[in-house]
N, C-alpha and C positions, 0 to 999 in steps of 0.2 A: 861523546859518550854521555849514556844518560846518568844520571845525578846514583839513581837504583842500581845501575851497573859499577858506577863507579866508587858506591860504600864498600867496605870490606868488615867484613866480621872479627873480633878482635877474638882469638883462639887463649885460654888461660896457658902458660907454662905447663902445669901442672895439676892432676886431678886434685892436691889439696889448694892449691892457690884459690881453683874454682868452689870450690867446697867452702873453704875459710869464708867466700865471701858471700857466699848463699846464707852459711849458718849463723855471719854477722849480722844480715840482714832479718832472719827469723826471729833470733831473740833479741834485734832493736837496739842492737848496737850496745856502748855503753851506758848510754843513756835510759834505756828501756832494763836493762837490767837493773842499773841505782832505782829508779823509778818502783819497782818490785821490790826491792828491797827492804826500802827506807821507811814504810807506812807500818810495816811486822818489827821491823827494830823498834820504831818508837814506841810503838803499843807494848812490846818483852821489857823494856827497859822502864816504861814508868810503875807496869805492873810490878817487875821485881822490887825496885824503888820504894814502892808504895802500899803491895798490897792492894790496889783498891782499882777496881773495873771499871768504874765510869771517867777517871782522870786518865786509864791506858785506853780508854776506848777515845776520847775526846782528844786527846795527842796522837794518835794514830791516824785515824781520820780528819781530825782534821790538815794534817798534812797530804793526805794522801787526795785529801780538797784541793787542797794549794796547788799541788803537782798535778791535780786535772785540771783545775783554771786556767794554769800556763801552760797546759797543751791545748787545750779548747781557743784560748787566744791564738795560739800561734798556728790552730788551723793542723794538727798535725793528731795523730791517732792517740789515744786512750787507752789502748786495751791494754798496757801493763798498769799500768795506774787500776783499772779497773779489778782487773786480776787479784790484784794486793789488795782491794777492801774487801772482795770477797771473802775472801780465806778469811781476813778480821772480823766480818761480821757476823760470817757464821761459827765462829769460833766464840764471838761472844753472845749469840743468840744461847747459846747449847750452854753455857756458865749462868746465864743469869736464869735460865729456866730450872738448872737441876742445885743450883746455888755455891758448888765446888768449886771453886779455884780451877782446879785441875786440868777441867774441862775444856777450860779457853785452849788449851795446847792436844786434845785429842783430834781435832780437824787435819791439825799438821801430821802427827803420826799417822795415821791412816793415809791420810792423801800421800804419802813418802812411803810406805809400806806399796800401794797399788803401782806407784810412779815405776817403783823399783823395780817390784811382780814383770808390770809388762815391759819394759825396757827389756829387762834378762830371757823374756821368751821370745821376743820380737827377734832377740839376736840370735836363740836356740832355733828358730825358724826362716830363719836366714832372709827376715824383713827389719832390719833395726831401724829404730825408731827417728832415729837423726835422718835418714830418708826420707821418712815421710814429711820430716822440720824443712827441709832443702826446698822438698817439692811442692810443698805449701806453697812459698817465696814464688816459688818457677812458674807455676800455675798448670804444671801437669806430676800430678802427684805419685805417679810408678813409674816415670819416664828412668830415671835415676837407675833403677833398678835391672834395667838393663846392660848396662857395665859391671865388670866382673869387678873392678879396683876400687871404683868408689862404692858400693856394696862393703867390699872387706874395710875401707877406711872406714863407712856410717858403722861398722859391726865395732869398732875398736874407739872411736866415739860416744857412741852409744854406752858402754860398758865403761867407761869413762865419767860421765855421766850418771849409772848405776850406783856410783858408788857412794856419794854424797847418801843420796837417798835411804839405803843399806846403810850403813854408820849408824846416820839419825833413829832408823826404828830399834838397832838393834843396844843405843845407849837410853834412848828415850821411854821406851815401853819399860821398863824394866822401872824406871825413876816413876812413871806414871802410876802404875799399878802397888808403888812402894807409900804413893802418896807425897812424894818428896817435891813438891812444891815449887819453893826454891831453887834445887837444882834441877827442877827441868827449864824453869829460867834460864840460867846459866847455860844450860848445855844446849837450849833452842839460839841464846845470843850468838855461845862459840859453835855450834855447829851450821848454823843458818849462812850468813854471806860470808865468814871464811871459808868455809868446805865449798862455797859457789865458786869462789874466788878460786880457789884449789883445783876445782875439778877444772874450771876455763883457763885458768895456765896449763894444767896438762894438755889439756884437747889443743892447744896455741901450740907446746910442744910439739905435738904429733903431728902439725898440719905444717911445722915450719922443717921438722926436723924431716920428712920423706920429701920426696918428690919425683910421684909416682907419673912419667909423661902422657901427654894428651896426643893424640894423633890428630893432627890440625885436618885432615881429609877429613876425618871421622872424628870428631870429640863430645863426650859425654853428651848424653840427649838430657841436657838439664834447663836449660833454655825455653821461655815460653812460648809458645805458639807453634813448637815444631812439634811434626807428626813423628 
């Protein structure tokens, strides 16, 4: 028998088992997530700290240096690291231009006001969004979409998800437009990687607590390279 004949295709237990492992793989594991995180922490914390933009901008980045060095060394992808200076630098392009404090923190609101927006219609339209996260991974980006179970699981994911996002605009704008400074610090600190932390325990919940089965004949066309 030939070597091709004699692979076997390993079939997941379960539509979330398959899923869990796609959607670890999209947002990069644990590591890719601290990596996002950790550049926006140090930047909130020395600014509350300190008051002063260019000591939160130089602790920010330059961490968020460090953490691309040692993926650049180790030969392995950037884009969360990358991601995180973004946000920071455009947050503080827009504070030292208009000279506000305040400023540094309206990139975030806005970008969590959209995130949320299309999230909640993605799932009103019965394309959520965690689908299209999977099928990035997969390398066929609507294949997903053709099962009826993992469809309703990305739709309860996704809205999971949502919510982080909804929270932050809907304590944040309000502090923003008050002027209140300081506690948009604070509520960027406590609502930024706890509410992440938050929302990926529930989504862990959902994926461990169902276990919606896969028909090993036919199972989810999530897989790259299949028609």
């Amino acid at each position: 028998m030939s070597q091709a004949g004699s692979q076997q295709v390993d079939v997941p237990a379960s539509v979330e088992q398959l899923v869990r492992s796609k959607l670890s793989a999209a947002l990069g594991g644990q590591r890719g997530m601290v990596e996002a995180a950790l550049p926006t922490l140090a930047f909130t914390l020395t600014w509350v700290s300190s008051h002063q933009l260019r000591p939160a901008l130089v602790a920010s980045v330059g961490l968020a240096s460090a953490l691309l060095a040692i993926r650049l060394v180790q030969r392995q992808t950037p884009q969360f690291v990358l991601n995180s200076m973004f946000g920071i630098g455009i947050g503080a392009l827009i504070a030292m231009r208009t000279g506000d404090a305040k400023d540094v923190f309206l990139p975030g609101i806005i970008s969590n006001a959209v995130y949320g927006t299309v999230m909640l219609v993605s799932v009103m339209i019965g394309w959520p969004l965690v689908g299209f996260l999977i099928g990035s991974v997969t390398g066929d980006v609507t294949a997903w979409h053709r099962d009826r179970p993992v469809v309703r699981l990305c739709s309860r994911l996704t809205l999971v998800l949502a919510v982080p996002c909804i929270l932050r605009v809907v304590v944040q704008y309000p502090l923003f437009v008050a002027d209140r400074v300081g506690w948009l610090g604070v509520a960027k600190i406590t609502m930024g990687w706890p509410l992440q932390v938050a929302a990926l325990a529930a989504m862990v919940y959902l994926l461990s607590r169902n276990a919606t089965p896969v028909d090993a004949a036919d199972p989810p066309d999530l897989a790259p390279g299949r028609a």
